[in-house]
Backbone bond lengths (Angstrom), bond angles and torsions (degrees), N, CA, C in turn:
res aa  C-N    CA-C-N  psi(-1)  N-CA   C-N-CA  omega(-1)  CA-C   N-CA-C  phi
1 X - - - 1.446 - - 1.520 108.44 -
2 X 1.304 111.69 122.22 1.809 117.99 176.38 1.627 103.54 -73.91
3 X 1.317 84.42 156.71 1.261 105.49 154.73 1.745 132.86 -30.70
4 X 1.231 94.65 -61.23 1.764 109.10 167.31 1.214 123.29 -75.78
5 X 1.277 124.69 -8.30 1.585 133.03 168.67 1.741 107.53 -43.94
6 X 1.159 139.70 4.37 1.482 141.98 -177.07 1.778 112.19 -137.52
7 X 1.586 97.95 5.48 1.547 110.39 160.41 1.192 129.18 -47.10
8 X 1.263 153.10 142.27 1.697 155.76 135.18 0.992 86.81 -113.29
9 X 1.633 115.13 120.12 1.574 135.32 173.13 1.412 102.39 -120.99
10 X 1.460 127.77 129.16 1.564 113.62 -171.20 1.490 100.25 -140.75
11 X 1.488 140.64 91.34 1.747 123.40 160.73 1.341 114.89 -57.51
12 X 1.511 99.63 132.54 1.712 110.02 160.30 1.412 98.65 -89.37
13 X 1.404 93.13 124.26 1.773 113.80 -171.67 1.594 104.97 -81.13
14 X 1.351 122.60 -4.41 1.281 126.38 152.97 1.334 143.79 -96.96
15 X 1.241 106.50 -16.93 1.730 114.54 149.58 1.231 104.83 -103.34
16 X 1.285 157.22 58.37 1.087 163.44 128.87 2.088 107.64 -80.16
17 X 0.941 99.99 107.07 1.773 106.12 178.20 1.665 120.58 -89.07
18 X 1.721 108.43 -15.86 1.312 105.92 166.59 1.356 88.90 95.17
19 X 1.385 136.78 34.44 1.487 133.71 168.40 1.678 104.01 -64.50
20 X 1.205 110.21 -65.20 1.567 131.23 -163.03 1.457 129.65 67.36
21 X 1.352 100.36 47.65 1.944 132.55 -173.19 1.364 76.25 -70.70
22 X 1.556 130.59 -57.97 1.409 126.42 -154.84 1.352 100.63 -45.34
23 X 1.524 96.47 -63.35 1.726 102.29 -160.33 1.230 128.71 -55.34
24 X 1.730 104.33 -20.76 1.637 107.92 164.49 1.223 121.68 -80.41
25 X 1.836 122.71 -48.70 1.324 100.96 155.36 1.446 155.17 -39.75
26 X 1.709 104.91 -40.11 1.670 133.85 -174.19 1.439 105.65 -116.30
27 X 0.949 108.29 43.56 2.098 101.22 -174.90 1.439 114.83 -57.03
28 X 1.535 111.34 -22.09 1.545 96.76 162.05 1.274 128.53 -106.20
29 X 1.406 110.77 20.35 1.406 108.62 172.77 2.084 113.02 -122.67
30 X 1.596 100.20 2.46 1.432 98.81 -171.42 1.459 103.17 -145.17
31 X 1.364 122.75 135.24 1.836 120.75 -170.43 1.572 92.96 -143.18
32 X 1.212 123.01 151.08 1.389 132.41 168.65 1.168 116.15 -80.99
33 X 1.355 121.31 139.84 1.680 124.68 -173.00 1.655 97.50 -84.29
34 X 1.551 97.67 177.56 1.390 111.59 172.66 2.015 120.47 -63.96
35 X 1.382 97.39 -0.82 1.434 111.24 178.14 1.913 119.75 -102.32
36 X 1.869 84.10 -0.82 1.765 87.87 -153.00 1.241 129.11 75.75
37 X 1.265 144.15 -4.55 1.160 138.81 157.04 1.613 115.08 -77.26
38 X 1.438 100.15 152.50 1.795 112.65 177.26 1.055 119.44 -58.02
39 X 1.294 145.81 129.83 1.068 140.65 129.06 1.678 125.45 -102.25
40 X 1.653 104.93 171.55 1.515 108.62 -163.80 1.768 92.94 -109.09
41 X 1.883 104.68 108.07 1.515 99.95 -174.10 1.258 113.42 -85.75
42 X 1.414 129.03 -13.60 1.099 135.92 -170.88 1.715 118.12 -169.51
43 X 1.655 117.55 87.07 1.242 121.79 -145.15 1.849 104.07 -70.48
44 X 1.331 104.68 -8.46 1.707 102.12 151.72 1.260 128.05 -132.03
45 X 1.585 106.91 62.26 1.298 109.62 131.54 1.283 170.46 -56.83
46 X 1.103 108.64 -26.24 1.778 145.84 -168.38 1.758 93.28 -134.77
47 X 1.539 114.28 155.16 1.229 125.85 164.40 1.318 112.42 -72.05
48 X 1.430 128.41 160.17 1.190 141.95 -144.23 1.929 96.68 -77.26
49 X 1.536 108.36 -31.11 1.883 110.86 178.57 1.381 101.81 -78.06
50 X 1.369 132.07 -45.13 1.285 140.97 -172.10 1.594 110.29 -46.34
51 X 1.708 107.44 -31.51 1.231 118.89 -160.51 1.506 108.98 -91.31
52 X 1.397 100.73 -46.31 1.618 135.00 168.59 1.867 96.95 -40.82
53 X 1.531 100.46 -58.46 1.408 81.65 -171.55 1.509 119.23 -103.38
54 X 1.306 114.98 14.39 1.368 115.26 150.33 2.069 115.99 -61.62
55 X 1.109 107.29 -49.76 1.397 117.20 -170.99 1.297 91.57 -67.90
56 X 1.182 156.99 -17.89 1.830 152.63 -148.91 1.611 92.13 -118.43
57 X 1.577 112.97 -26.82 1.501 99.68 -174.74 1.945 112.47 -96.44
58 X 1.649 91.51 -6.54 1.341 94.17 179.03 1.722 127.78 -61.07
59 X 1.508 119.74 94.55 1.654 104.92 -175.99 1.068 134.03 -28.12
60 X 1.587 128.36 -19.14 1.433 123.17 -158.61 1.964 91.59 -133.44
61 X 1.358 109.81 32.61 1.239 92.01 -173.67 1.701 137.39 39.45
62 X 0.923 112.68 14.98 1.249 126.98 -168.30 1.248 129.96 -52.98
63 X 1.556 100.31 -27.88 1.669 120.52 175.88 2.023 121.02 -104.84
64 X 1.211 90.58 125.35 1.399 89.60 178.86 1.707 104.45 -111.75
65 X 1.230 86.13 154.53 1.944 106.58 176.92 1.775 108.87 -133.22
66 X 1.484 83.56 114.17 1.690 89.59 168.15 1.434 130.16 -130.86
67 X 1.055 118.94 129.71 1.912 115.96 -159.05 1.950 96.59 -55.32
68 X 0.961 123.63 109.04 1.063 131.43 171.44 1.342 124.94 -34.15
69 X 1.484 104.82 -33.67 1.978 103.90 -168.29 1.443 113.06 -88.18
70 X 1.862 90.53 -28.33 1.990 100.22 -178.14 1.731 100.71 -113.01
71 X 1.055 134.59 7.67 1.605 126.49 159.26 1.850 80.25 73.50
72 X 1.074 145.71 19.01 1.415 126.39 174.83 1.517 97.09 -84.43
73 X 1.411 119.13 140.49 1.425 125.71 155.87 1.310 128.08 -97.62
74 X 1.345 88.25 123.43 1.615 127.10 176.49 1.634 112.66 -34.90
75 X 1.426 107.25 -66.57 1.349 147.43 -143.73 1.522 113.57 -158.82
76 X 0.920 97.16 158.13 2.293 128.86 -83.46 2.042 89.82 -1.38
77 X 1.153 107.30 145.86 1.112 113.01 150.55 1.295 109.30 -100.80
78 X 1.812 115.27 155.61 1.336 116.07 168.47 1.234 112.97 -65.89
């Protein structure tokens, strides 16, 4: 069991701009759809920081991370 196995990774497909910072940081956990927007192809792909700092490098904040078992968010914090 990885690290990220306790991930909730979620794109808002509307602040998503089609950068794809994710996909270079997280290439195995984030691929662009046929629209250009992010999606999460496999929410353990990348280690749980790898993922962390894919979502921190995203311009539009677009990606959230929340520990799955306690609903606390990861990413963006307020």
């Amino acid at each position: 069991m990885g690290d990220a196995d306790n991930l909730k990774i979620t794109v808002d497909r509307e602040a998503c701009i089609g950068d794809a910072a994710c996909c270079s940081d997280a290439p195995d956990t984030f691929e662009m759809d046929d629209d250009d927007i992010a999606v999460v192809k496999d929410p353990v792909g990348d280690d749980r920081d790898t993922i962390l700092e894919a979502a921190e490098n995203c311009p539009t904040d677009a990606i959230k991370i929340e520990d799955a078992e306690s609903g606390e968010v990861l990413y963006p914090k307020d």
